[in-house]
Structures are given as structure tokens and as C-alpha cells.
C-alpha positions as CSV (number, residue, x, y, z in Angstrom):
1,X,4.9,214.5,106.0
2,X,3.5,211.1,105.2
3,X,5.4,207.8,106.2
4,X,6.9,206.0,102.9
5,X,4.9,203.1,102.3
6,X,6.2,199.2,101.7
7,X,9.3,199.0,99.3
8,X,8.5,197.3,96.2
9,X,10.2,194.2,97.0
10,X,8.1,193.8,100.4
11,X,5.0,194.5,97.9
12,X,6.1,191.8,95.6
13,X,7.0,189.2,97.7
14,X,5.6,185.6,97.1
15,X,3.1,183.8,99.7
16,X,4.8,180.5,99.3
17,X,8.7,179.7,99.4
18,X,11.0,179.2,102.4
19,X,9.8,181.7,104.6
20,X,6.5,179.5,105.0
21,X,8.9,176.1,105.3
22,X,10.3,178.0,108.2
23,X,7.0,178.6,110.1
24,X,6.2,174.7,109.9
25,X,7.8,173.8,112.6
26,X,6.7,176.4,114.4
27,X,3.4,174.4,114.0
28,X,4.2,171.4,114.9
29,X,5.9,172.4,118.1
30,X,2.6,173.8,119.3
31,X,0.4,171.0,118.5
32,X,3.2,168.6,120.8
33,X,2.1,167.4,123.5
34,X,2.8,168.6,126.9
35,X,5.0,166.6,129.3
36,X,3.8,166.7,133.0
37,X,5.8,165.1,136.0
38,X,3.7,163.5,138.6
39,X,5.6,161.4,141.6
40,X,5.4,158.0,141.8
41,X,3.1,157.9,145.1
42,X,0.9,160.4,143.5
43,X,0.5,157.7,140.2
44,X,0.0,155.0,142.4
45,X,-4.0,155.7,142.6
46,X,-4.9,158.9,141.5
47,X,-8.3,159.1,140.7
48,X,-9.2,160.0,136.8
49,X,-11.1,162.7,137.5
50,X,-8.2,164.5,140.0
51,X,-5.4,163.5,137.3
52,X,-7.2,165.6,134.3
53,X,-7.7,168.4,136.8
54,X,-4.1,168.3,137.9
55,X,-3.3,167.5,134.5
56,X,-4.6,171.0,133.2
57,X,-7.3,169.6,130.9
58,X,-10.2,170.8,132.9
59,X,-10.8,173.3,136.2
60,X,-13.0,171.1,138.0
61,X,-13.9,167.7,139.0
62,X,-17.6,168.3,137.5
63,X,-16.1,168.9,134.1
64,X,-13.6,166.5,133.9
65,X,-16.9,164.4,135.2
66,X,-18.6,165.6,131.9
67,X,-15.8,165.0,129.4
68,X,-15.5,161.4,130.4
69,X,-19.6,161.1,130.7
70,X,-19.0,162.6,127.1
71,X,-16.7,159.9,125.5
72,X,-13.8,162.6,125.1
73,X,-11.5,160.8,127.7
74,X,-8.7,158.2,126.5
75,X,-6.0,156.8,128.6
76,X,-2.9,156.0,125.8
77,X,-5.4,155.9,123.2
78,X,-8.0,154.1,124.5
79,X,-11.9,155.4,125.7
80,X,-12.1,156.1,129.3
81,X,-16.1,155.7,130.5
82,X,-15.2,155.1,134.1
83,X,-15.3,158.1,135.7
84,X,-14.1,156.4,139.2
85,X,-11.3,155.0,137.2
86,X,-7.8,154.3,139.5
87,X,-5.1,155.6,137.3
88,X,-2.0,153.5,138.4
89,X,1.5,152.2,137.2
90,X,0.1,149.9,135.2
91,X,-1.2,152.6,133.0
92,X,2.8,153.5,132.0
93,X,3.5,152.4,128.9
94,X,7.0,150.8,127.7
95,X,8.4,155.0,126.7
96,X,7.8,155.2,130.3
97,X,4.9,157.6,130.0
98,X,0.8,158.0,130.4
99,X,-0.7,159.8,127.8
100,X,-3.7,161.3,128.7
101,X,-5.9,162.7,125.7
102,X,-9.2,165.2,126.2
103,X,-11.0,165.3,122.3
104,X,-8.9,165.6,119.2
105,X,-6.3,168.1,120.2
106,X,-5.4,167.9,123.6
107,X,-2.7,165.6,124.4
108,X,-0.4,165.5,128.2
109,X,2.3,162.6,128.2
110,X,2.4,162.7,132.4
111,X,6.1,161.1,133.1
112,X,6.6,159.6,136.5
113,X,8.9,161.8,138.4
114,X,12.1,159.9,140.1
């Protein structure tokens, strides 16, 4: 015997309406950024380099190397061309945080840890 197909009102259903509303935030959660806790002795001069790796935004030095060589490095919103950049306290902003951004998309807020 065959399987009964869809039931007329799963056939009918309209593309728009609340059930898209719903998946919205779904969305927007994914695109937030990701919060990382680093120590305070590790903050206090951590290379830029080590800090994307350990970060999670590249696997190696040599590409990390390449995304700041490349312009798509920025330390709270602003370009990163060092590459032998210190990343230290002074870098936390007034939230309390360091956000670190590779290219459009990719954003870590790295909170101190206690």
C-alpha cells in the first residue's frame, strides 16, 4: 500500500505568518557573538596572533598572520595591522569586554575571567 501523502491543510499552508516570526530569533541568536573567558594574567600580554588562535578564529599562527596581513583583523572595532600587537587590559572596554572581530561575520566578546 502507498503512504498517504500531505493533508490538505499542510499543502495549503502559507510561506509567511507567525511560524516565520518564530524562526527570527532563531537567527539572530546564531549570528551573536561568542563570549570567551580568558584570565586576567593570560590578558595581560597575549600576543594578537596567539589570542585569535585561542580565540577560535583561526588554527594557526600563520593564518591568523594572514588575516591581519589581510586587513580582516579589528580589535573593538578598530583595524588591527600589527601583527606583533600586545593585547592587554587596556584593550577592555567600559562593558568589561574585548571584542575581537575576523571579516564581517565573525565576532568573540573575550571577558576577563575573575
Amino acid at each position: 500500500m502507498s503512504e498517504p501523502g500531505p493533508r490538505k491543510e499542510e499543502q495549503e499552508a502559507p510561506l509567511t505568518g507567525p511560524a516565520d516570526d518564530a524562526a527570527a530569533p532563531m537567527r539572530l541568536r546564531a549570528e551573536a557573538p561568542r563570549v570567551t573567558r580568558l584570565s586576567r594574567k593570560v590578558l595581560a600580554g597575549i600576543g594578537l596572533l596567539a589570542l585569535i588562535v585561542r580565540a577560535g578564529l583561526a588554527a594557526s599562527n600563520g593564518e591568523a598572520r594572514r588575516h591581519v596581513q589581510g586587513g580582516a583583523v579589528r580589535i573593538n572595532d578598530q583595524p588591527v595591522s600589527d601583527e606583533r600587537k600586545l593585547i592587554g587590559t587596556g584593550e577592555i572596554t567600559a562593558d568589561g569586554v574585548i571584542k575581537l572581530s575576523l571579516g564581517k561575520k565573525k565576532h568573540i566578546l573575550i571577558r576577563p575571567a575573575a
